[in-house]
C-alpha positions in Angstrom: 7.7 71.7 94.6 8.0 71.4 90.4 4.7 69.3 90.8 2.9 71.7 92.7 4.0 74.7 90.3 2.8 72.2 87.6 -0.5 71.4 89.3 -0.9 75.3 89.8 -0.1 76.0 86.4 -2.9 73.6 85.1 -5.9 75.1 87.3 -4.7 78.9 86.4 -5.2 77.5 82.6 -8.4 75.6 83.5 -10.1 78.8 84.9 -9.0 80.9 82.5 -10.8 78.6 79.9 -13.9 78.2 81.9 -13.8 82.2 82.5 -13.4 83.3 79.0 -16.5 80.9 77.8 -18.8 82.5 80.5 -18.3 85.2 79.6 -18.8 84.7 75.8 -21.4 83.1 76.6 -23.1 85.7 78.9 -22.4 88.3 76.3 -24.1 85.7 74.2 -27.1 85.5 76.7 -27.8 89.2 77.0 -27.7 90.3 73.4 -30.5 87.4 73.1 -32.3 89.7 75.6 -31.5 93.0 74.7 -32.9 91.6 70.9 -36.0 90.8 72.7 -35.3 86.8 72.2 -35.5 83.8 74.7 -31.8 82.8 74.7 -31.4 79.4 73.9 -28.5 77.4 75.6 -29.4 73.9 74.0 -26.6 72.8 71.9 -24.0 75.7 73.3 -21.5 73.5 74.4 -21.7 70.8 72.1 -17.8 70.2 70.3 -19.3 71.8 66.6 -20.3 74.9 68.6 -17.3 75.3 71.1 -14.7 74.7 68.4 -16.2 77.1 66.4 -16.6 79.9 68.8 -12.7 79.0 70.1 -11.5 79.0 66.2 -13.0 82.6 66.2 -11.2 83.5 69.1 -8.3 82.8 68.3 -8.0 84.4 65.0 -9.0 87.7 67.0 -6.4 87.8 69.6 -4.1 85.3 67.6 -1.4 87.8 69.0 -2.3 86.2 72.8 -0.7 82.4 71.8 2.4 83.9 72.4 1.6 83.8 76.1 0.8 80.1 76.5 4.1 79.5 74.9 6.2 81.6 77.1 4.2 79.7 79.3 5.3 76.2 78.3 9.1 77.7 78.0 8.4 78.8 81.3 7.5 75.6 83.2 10.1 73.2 80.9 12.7 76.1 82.0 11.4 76.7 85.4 11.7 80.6 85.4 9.5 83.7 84.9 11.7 85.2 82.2 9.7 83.6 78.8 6.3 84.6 80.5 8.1 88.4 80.9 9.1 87.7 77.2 6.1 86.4 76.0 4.0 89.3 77.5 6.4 92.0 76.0 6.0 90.1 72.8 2.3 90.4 72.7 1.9 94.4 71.7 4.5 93.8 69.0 2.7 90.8 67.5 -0.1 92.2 67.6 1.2 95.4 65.9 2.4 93.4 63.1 -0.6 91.0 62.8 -3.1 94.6 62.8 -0.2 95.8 59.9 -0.4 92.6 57.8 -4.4 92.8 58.2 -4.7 96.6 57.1 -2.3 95.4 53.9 -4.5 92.5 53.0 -7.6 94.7 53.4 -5.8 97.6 51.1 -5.0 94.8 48.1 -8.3 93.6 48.3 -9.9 97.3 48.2 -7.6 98.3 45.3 -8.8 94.6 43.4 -12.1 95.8 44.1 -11.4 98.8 42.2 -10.0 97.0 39.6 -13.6 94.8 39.6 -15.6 98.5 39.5 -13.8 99.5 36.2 -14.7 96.4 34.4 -18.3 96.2 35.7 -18.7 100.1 34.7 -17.4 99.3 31.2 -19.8 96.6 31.2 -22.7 98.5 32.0 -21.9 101.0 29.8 -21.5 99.1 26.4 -24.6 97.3 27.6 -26.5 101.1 27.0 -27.2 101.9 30.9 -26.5 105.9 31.7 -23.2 106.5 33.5 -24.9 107.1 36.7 -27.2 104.0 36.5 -24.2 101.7 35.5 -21.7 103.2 38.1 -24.4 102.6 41.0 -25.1 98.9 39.7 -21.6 98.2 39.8 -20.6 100.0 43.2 -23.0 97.9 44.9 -22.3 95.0 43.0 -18.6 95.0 43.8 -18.3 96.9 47.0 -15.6 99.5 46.2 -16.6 102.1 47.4 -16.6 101.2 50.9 -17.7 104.0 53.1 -18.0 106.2 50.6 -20.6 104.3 48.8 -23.6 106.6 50.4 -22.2 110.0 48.9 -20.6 109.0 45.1 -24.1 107.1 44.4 -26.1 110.3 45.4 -24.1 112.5 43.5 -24.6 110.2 40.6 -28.4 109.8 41.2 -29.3 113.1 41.9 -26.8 115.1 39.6 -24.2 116.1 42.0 -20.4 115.9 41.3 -19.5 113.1 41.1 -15.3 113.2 40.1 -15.3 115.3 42.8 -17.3 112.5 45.7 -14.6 109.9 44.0 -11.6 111.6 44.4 -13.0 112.0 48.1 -13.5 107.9 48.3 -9.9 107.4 46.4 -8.3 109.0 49.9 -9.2 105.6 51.6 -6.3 103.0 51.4 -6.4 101.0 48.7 -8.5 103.0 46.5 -6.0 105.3 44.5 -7.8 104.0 41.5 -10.7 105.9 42.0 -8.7 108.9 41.1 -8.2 108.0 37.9 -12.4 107.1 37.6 -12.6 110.5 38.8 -10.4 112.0 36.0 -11.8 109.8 33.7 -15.5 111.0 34.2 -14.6 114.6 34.4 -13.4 114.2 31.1 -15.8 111.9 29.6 -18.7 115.4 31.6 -16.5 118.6 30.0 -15.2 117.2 26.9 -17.9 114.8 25.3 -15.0 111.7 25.2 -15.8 108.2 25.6 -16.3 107.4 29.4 -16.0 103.2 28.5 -12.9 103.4 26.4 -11.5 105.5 29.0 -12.5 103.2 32.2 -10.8 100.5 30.1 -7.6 101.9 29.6 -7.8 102.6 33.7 -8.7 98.8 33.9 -6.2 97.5 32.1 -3.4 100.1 34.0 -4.6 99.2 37.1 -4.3 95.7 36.6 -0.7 95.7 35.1 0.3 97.5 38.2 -1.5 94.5 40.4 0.5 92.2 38.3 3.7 93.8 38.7 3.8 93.6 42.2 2.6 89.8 42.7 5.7 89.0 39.9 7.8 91.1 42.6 6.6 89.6 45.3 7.1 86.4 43.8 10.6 86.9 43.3 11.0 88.1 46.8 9.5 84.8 48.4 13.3 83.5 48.6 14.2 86.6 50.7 11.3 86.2 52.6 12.2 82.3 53.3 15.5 83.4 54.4 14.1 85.6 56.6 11.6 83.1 58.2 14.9 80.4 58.3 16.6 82.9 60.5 13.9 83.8 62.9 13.8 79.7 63.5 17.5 79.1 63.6 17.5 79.5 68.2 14.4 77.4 68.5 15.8 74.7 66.3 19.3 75.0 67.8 17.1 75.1 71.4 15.3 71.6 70.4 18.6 70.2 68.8 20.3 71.0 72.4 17.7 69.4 74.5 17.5 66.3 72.2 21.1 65.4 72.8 20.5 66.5 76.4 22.1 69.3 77.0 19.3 71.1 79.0 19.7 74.1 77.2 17.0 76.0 79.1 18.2 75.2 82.5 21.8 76.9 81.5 20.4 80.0 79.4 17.5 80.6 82.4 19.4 79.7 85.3 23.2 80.5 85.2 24.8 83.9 84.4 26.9 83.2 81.3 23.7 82.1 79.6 22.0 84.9 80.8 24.5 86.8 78.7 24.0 84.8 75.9 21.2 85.0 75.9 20.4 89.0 75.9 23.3 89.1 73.7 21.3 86.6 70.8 18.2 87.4 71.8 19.5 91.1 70.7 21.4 89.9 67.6 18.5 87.7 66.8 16.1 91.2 66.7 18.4 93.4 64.8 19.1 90.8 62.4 15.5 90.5 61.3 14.9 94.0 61.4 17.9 94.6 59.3 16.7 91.8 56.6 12.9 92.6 56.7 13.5 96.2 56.1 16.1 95.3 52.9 12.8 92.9 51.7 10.4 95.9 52.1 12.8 98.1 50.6 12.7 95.9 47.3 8.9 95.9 47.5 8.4 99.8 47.9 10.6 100.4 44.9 
């Protein structure tokens, strides 16, 4: 019976493989088509190719590993409960993994605001105009992001431009931008210096960027304790079985361990709550 759920097991994973690369690769096939191309299937499945296109896949729906672990807990343990675990657990990994992508995208917008300042500056003191240099360095650096289109048409074409960057500064990351805007407002109704002003916004901006990677750096340790605890049961799990103690079977398959284990599995999730929220805490102030 265990070799047939095992045998079972290893076709549903075999068909799943073979249907997910059909159907990249028909997607594959008709946008050949649709561009008016010959699609060309030599060299598809060679290992460069395939490893490539998996690698790819996996870092878009990295939140879907958690099932083919529940699904190895499943067969060592011989229960549904880690596949009902590991499918619960795919919505909230993947909420966090979309959360840690949005932050790394709002650092990276707010360093390429940093990067505008400077190239501005640059511009500047080289003798371009304020609109020639701020549409040189926009598309030199990216900043702008969607909002690219409208600042560098108000800059070309005489529109208002403090007013089109305090519009772009409303995307995450780009607070910044506000202060550009202030800065060239003043720099329009008061005759002052738009470089020396874009350099003291520079060199703001990036003492605030280096503040938080020294706070970050001192909350590494936190964070390390954090990651220690979420690993504590799977070490304590593997410790178990090494001395064999089956630790599954008696956690999946008798009712004290059921207890124990919604009582940890509980502990386990309010404890990391509790300690990531005390970390984030530290970083928002």
């Amino acid at each position: 019976m265990r070799g047939a759920a095992h045998g079972a097991a290893a076709l549903c994973a075999v068909l799943a493989l073979w249907w997910t690369a059909e159907r990249r690769r028909g997607a594959g096939r008709a946008r050949a088509v649709l561009a008016g191309g010959v699609p060309d299937d030599r060299g598809s499945w060679e290992w460069p190719a395939v490893a490539a296109r998996w690698w790819a896949l996996l870092r878009e729906r990295r939140a879907w590993l958690c099932l083919p672990v529940a699904g190895v807990l499943a067969l060592l343990g011989e229960s549904p409960l880690p596949l009902v675990a590991g499918a619960l657990a795919v919505p909230l990994v993947g909420r966090r993994l979309r959360a840690a992508g949005r932050r790394k995208e709002r650092e990276a917008r707010a360093e390429r605001v940093v990067a505008l300042c400077g190239a501005v500056v640059g511009e500047l003191r080289a003798g371009w105009q304020p609109a020639q240099a701020l549409s040189f360095a926009a598309r030199e650096t990216g900043a702008l992001g969607a909002a690219e289109a409208p600042v560098l048409a108000a800059a070309r074409f005489g529109g208002d431009v403090p007013e089109a960057l305090r519009r772009a500064a409303r995307q995450d990351g780009a607070d910044g931008l506000a202060g550009m805007a202030a800065c060239w407002q003043v720099a329009v109704d008061g005759g002052a210096g738009l470089a020396d002003g874009l350099d003291r916004l520079e060199a703001a901006l990036r003492e605030h960027h280096e503040q938080r990677d020294r706070l970050r750096a001192e909350l590494a340790g936190a964070w390390a304790t954090v990651t220690v605890l979420a690993l504590l049961p799977a070490a304590g799990l593997a410790l178990g079985a090494a001395l064999g103690a089956d630790p599954l079977r008696v956690l999946l398959h008798t009712p004290a361990g059921l207890g124990c284990l919604a009582v940890g599995g509980a502990l386990e999730a309010a404890g990391l709550w509790w300690a990531a929220r005390i970390v984030r805490g530290g970083e928002r102030a």
